[in-house]
SELUMTI-515127 format. One record per residue (C-alpha): y, z, x; residue in three letters; residue number from 0. Coordinates in Angstrom, 2 decimals. Each point is the difference from the previous one (the first is absolute). Example, Ala and Ser with C-alpha at 12.3 -4.5 7.8 and 13.67 -1.06 7.14 Angstrom:
! SELUMTI-515127
        c2        c3        c1   kolfi   torvo
     -4.50      7.80     12.30     ALA       0
      3.44     -0.66      1.37     SER       1
//
This chain:
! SELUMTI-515127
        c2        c3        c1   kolfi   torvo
      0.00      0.00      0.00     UNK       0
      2.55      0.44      2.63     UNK       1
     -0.90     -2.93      2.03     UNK       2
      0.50     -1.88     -3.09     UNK       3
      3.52      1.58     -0.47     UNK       4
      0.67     -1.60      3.07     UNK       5
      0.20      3.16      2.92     UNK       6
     -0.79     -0.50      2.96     UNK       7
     -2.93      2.42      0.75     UNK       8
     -1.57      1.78      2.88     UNK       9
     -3.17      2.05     -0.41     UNK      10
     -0.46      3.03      2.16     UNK      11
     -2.86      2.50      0.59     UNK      12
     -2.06      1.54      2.30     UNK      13
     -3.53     -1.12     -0.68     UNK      14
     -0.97     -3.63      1.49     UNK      15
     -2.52     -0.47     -2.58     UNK      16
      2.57      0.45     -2.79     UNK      17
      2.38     -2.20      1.59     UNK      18
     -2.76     -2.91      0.84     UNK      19
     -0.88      0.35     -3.96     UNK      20
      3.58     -0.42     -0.86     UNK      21
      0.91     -2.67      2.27     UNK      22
     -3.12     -2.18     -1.43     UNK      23
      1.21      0.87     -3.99     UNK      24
      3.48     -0.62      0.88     UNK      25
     -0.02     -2.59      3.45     UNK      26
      4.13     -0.69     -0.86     UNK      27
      0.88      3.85      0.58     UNK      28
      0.17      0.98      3.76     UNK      29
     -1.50      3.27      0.92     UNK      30
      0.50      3.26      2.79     UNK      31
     -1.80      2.87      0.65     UNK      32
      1.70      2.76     -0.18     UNK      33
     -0.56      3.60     -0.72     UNK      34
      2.17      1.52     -3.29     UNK      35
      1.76      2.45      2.33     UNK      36
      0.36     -2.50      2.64     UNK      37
      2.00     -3.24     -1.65     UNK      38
      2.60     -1.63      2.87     UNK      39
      2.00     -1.63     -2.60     UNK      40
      3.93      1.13     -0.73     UNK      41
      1.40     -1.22     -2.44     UNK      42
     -1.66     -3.30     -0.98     UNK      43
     -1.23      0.16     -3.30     UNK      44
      1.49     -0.24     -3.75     UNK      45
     -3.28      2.30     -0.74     UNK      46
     -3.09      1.69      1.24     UNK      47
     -3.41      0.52     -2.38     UNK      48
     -1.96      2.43      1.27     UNK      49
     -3.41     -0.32     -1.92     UNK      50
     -3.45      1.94      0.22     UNK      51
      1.05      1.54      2.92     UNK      52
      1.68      3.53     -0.04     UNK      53
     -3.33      1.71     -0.89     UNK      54
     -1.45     -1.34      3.75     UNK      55
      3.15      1.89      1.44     UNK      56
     -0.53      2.92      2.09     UNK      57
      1.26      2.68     -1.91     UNK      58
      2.71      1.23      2.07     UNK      59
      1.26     -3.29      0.57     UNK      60
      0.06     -1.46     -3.57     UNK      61
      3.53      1.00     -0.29     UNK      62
      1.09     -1.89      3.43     UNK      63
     -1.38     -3.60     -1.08     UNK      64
      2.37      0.46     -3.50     UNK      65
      2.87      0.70      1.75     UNK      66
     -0.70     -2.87      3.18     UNK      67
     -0.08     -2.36     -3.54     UNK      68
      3.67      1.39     -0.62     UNK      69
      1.11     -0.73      3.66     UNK      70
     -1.56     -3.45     -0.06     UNK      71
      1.58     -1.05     -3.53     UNK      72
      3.21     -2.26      0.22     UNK      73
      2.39      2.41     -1.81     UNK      74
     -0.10     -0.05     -3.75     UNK      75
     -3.81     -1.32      0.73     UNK      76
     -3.16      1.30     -2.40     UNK      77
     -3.23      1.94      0.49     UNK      78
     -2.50     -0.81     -2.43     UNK      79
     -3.47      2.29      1.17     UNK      80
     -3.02      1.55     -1.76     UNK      81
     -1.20      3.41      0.46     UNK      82
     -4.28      0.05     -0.49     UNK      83
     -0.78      3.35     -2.65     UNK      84
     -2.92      1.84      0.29     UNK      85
     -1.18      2.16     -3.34     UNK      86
      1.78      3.47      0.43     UNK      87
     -2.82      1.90     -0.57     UNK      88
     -2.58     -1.65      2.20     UNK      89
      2.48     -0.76      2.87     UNK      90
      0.99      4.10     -0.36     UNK      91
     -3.89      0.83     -0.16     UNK      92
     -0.16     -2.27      3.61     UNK      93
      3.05      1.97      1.35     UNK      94
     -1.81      3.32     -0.65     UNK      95
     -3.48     -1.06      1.26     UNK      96
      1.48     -1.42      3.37     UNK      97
      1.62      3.60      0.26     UNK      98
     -2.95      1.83     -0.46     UNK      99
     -1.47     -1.55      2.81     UNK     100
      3.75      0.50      1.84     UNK     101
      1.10     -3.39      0.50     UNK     102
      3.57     -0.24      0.74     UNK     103
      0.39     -1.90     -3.57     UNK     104
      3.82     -0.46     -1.18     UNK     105
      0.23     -0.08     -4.05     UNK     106
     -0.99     -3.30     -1.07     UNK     107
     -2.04     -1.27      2.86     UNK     108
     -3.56     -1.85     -0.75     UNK     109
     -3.12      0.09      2.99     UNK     110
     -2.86     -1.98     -1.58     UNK     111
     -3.57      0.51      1.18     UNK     112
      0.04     -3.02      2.67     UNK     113
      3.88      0.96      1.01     UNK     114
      1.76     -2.11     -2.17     UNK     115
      3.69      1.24     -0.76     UNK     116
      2.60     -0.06     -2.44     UNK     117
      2.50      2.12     -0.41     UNK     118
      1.50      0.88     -3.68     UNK     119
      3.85      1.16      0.38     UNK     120
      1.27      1.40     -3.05     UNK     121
      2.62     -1.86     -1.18     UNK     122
      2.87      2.34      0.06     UNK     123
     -1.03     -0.34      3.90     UNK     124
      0.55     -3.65     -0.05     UNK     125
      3.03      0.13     -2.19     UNK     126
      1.49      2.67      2.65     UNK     127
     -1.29     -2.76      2.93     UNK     128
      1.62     -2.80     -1.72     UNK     129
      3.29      1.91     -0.98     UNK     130
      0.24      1.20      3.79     UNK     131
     -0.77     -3.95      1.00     UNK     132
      3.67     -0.42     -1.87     UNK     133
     -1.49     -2.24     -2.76     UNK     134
      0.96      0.99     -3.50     UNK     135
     -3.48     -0.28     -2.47     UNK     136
      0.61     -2.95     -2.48     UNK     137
     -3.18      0.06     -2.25     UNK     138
     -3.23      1.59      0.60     UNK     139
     -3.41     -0.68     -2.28     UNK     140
     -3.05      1.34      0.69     UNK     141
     -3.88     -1.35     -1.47     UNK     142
     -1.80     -1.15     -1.04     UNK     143
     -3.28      2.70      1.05     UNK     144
     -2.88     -2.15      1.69     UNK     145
     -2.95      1.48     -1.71     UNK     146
      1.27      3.43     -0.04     UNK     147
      0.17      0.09      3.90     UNK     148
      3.05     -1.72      1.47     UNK     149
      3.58     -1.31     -1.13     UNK     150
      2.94     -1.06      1.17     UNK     151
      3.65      1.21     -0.02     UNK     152
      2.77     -2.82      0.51     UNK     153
      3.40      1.02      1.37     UNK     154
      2.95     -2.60      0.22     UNK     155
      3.26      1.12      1.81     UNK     156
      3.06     -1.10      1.08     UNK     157
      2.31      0.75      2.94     UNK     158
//
């Protein structure tokens, strides 16, 4: 959709495979790998999407890769990302079982069996992140629930 608006596009993430898949889908859009925290662009974009990706974040760092978005936003640009949610219950229930075993767990964070990670911010967190990142929230929606175990929450801001 925003190819066919006309942008100009760059996609940019850390995983080679990912990258590889989107250059063969989308062979027009040039790609980089790059790490979220990491981006070496100032001030070159209209807009930055950052999609499926905050809940692969290191915890501590989440709130670093929102605000390098901010700092690599022409001014007045837009952030359009999507937060993963876990169910509350059984992401709390995770939380409390990694403690018991006294895992240095912060609230939120996900450690499946073979080590895969996500990382469930509440969104008051990422409102504070995004607020602190100097954007202004827009609209947010959230949904809809993938069989009970995963949805998404949209946020679009404005500088």
């Amino acid at each position: 959709m925003v190819s066919a608006g006309g942008r100009r596009l760059l996609g940019a993430d850390h995983s080679g495979v990912a990258l590889a898949t989107a250059q063969a889908k989308y062979p027009h859009v040039p790609t980089e790998k790059h790490s979220l925290q990491d981006l070496p662009y100032q001030g070159e974009f209209d807009g930055v999407m950052c999609v499926d990706a905050m809940e692969f974040g290191f915890t501590g760092r989440l709130a670093l890769g929102v605000g390098s978005l901010s700092a690599r936003s022409d001014s007045g640009g837009w952030l359009y990302l999507t937060v993963e949610l876990g169910p509350e219950d059984r992401v709390s229930e995770v939380n409390r079982e990694a403690r018991k075993l006294r895992f240095p767990v912060v609230d939120g964070e996900w450690v499946e069996p073979d080590g895969f990670y996500h990382h469930y911010p509440s969104m008051d967190a990422v409102r504070a992140w995004v607020g602190e990142a100097e954007f202004v929230i827009y609209e947010e929606a959230e949904g809809p629930w993938h069989e009970e175990e995963y949805s998404y929450h949209h946020v679009l801001a404005h500088l």
